[in-house]
N, C-alpha and C positions, 0 to 999 in steps of 0.2 A: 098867324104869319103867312099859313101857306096861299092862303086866299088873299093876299095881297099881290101877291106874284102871278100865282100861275089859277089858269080858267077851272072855272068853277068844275066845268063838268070833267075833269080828270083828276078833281077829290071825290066827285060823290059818285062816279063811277069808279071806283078803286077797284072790288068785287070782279068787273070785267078786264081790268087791265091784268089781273091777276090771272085769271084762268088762259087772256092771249099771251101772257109771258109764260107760262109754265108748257102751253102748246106748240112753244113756235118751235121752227126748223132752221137749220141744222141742230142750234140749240139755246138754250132758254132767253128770250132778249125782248123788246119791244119797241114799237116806233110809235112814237104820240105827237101827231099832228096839232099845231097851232097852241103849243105846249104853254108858255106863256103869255102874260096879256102883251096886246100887242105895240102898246107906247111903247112898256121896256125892251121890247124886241128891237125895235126900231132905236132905240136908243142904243142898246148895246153893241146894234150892228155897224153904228154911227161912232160910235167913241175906242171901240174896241181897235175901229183902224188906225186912233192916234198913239194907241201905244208903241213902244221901239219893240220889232219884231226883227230877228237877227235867224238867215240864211242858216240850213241846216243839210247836211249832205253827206251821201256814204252810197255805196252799192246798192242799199237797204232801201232809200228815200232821201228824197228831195221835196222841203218846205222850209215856210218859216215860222218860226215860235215865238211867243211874248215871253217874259220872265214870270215865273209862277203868279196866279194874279193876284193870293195874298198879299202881295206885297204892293200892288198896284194903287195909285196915288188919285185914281179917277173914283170920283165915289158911284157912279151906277154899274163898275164892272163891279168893284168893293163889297156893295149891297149885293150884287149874284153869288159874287164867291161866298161868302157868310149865308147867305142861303142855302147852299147846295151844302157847305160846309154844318148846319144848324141841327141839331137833336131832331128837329122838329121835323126837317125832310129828311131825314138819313132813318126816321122812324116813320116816315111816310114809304120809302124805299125798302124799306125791311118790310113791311106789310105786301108789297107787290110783290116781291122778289124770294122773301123768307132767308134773305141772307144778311148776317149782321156785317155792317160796316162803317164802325163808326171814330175811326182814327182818322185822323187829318186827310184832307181831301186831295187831289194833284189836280192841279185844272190851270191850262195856258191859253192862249188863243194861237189859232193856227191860220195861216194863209198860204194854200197853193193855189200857184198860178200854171202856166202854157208850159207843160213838160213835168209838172210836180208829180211826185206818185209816194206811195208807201205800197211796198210791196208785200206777199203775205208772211203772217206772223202771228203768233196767239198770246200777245201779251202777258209771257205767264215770270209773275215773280211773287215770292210769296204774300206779300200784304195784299197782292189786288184781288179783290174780288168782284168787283161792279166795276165796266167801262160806261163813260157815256160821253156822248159827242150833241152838242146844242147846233144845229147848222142858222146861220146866221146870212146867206146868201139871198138874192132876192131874187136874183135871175138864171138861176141853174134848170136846163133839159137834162133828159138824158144823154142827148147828142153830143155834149161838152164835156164829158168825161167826168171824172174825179168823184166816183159814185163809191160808197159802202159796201166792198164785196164780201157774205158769209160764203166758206168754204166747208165739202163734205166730201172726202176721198180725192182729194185735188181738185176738185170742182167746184166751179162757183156757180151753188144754186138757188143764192137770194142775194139781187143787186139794190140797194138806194142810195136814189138818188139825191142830192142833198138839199131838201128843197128848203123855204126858211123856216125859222122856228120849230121845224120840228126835231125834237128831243128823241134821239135814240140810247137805250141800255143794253149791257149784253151781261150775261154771266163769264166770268173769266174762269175758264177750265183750261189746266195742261195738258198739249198736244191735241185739244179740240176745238177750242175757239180761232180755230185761224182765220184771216179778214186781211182786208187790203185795202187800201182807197186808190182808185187808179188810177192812170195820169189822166191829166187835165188836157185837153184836147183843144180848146181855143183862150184865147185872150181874157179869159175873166178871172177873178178871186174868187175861189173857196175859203168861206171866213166860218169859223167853227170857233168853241170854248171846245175844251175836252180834256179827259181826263179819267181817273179813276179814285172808284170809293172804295178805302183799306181798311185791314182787319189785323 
């Protein structure tokens, strides 16, 4: 199943993705570039905008969110979610990571646009234990804001930026994984899946 989806060489390099997530900094996460094949990318980044995404706002952040996308009536966002959601990657994920998580997945689609932000926060609630964010954009610099901030003593000392397809995870730790996305800076969509894998 997994070699339907996602590029060959991020099964049969597992071994490496394993030793960059256990090394990374501030703490344990990974960025895997041109994550899946690249039809479904473009597809999903194509259909994901038909869904009904409904404005989201607080002190905290400003974006918009789809309705969990189990429930989602589009069959190639359907086939992602059931993938991320599958024995089969949640045991490909447990092998990178060494973290079991394999109760129902959260996964929505997100779009911020010109002034959107989530500001920092370490997503700590008890079932999560794997975040990850699929970036689905085509045209993101640095320049344009709305980048993956990790934080280490109030500091932010690893910024990404969201470029497409690439799939980031992080380990979810209380009071350490704090992260932000920041505001968006000009006129474009930040179009992401994301969510968490629970225990």
């Amino acid at each position: 199943m997994l070699n339907k989806y996602i590029n060959k060489n991020h099964i049969e390099n597992e071994k490496i993705l394993v030793k960059e997530f256990l090394k990374a900094k501030p703490f344990p996460h990974l960025i895997i570039k041109d994550f899946i094949k690249e039809d479904l990318a473009n597809k999903l980044s194509k259909e994901l905008k038909e869904e009904k995404f409904t404005k989201q706002e607080s002190d905290l952040f400003s974006f918009s969110q789809s309705n969990d996308l189990e429930k989602t009536n589009n069959k190639t966002l359907k086939e992602f979610y059931n993938l991320l959601n599958s024995k089969e990657f949640k045991e490909y994920l447990e092998k990178i990571t060494n973290i079991k998580a394999y109760l129902k997945i959260d996964c929505s689609g997100f779009i911020y646009t010109n002034t959107d932000y989530l500001l920092p926060h370490d997503d700590r609630l008890e079932t999560r234990k794997v975040a990850y964010v699929l970036n689905l954009s085509k045209d993101f610099i640095k320049e344009d804001g709305g980048s993956l901030d990790f934080f280490e003593n109030n500091k932010i000392i690893k910024s990404i930026t969201p470029k497409f397809n690439t799939f980031t995870i992080f380990k979810v730790i209380e009071n350490k994984t704090y992260h932000q996305v920041s505001e968006v800076l000009r006129d474009k969509e930040r179009l992401s899946i994301a969510g968490w894998f629970n225990n």
